[in-house]
N, C-alpha and C positions, 0 to 999 in steps of 0.2 A: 422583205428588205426594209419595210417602212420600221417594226421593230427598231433594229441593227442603227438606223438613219438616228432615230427619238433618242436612244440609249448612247449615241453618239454627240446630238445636241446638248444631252442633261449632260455628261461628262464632260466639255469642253466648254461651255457657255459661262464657267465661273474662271476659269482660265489663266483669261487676258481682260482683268478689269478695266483694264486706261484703254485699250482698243476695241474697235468690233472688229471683230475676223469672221469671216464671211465663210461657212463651209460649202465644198463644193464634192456631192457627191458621186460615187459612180453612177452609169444609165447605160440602158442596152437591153438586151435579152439576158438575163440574172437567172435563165432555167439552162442549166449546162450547153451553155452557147461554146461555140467548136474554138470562140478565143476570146481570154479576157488579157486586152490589151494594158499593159502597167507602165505610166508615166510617172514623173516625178513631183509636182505638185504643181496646181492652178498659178497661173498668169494672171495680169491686168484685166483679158477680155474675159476669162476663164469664171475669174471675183466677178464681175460684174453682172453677166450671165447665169450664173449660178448653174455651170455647167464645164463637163471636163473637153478640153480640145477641140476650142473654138479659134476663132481669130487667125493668127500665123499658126498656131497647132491645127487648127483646124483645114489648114490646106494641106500641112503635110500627113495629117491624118488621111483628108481625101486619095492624096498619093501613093497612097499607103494598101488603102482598101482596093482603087483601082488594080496594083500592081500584086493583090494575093485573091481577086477576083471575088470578095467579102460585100457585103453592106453593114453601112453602122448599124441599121436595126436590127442586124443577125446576131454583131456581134458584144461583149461588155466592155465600157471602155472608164479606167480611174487613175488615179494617181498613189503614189504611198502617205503622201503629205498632201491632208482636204484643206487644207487654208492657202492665202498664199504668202510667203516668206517674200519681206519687202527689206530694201537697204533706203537709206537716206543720204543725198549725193550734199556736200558741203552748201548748193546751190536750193537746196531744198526737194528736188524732186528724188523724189519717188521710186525705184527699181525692182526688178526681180531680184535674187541670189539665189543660192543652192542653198536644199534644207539644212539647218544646221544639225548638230550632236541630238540635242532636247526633244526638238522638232521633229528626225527620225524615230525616238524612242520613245517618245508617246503616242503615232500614227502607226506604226508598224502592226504592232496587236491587232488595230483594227483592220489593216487590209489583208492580214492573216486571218481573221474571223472573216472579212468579206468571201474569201477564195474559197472559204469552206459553206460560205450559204451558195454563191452562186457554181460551185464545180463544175468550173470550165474543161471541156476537153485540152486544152494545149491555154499554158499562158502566154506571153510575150510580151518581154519586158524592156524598155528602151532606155537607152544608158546605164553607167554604175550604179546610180541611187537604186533603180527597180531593181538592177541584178542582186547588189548587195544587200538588199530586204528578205532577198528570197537566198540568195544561198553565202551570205557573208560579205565580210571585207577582204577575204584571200584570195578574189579573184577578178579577175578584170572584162569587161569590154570587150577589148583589146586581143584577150585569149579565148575569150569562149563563143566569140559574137557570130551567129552563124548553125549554129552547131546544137541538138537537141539534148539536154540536159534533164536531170529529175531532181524534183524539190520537192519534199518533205517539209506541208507547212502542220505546224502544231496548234492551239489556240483551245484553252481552257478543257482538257481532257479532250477534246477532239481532235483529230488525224489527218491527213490525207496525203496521197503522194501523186503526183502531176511532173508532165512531161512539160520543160520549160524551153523556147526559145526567144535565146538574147539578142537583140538588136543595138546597131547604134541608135543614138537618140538621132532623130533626123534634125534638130537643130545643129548637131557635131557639122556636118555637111557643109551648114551654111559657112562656119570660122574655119573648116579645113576639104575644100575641094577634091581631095585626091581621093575622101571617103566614100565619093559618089558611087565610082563602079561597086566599091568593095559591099555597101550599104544595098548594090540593084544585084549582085548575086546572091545577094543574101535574102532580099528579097525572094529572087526565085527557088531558094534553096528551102524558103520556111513556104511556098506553095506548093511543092514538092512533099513537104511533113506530112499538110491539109490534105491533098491529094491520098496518099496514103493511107492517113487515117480514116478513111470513107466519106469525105467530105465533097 
């Protein structure tokens, strides 16, 4: 992985001259760990750490591993977008936003070459941005959340096909309560997959 890390510094490091962007890579067990977990790009605490789902991610990540009976160090855990995408409020401070257009399409490649170094048994991916990196913009959340899926990722002559399940982003929860149950079946429904698949 350190490779993949190096050849991903030298290509983004001339980038963004007026800023320093701060990349933030994946970590876990990166030897066909039974789930490599896909976010959508580093936060505040995320930059600063130099580490993926810390802070508020990082509780819900806890919540997350308690409720599919996993540990971080079992399992791989990144985002689609290693930097993180900031807004600037009239008042001057600082925000997260969603990755834009650019930002998707230049990170992408790379966490399709990451899936193929670390060949996770099962991905899972949280919110649209993960889904739509992996199997397009023609589908939703919304429709497939829950439910085991196959993604066919590609990346410079090489292959592979992987069994995907989508999640909501556990941030959704917070701005819409009704999601909880649907988000804690689903939960049980993706240890149920694990289970399964000899885990």
């Amino acid at each position: 992985m350190e490779k993949y890390r190096q050849r991903c510094r030298d290509f983004f490091s001339g980038l963004w001259p007026a800023e320093e962007k701060v990349l933030v890579f994946g970590e876990g067990q990166s030897d066909h760990p039974p789930v490599m977990l896909i976010g959508e790009a580093p936060g505040e605490q995320e930059t600063l750490q130099r580490r993926p789902f810390v802070g508020k991610a990082g509780k819900n990540l806890d919540g997350f591993l308690e409720a599919v009976a996993l540990r971080r160090e079992e399992i791989y855990i990144s985002n689609v977008v290693k930097v993180r995408p900031t807004k600037v409020s009239a008042r001057g401070s600082v925000s997260n936003r969603p990755p834009n257009r650019e930002e998707l399409a230049l990170f992408t490649p790379w966490l399709r070459e990451e899936i193929l170094l670390v060949q996770p048994r099962l991905l899972v991916t949280l919110g649209n941005t993960a889904l739509h990196a992996l199997l397009g913009d023609g589908v939703t959340i919304g429709q497939l959340h829950g439910q085991t899926q196959q993604a066919t990722v590609r990346f410079s002559g090489s292959e592979g096909t992987f069994a995907l399940f989508p999640l909501y982003h556990p941030a959704s929860i917070i701005y819409n309560r009704a999601l909880q149950a649907v988000y804690e079946e689903d939960l049980r429904a993706l240890r149920g997959v694990l289970d399964a698949g000899g885990r």
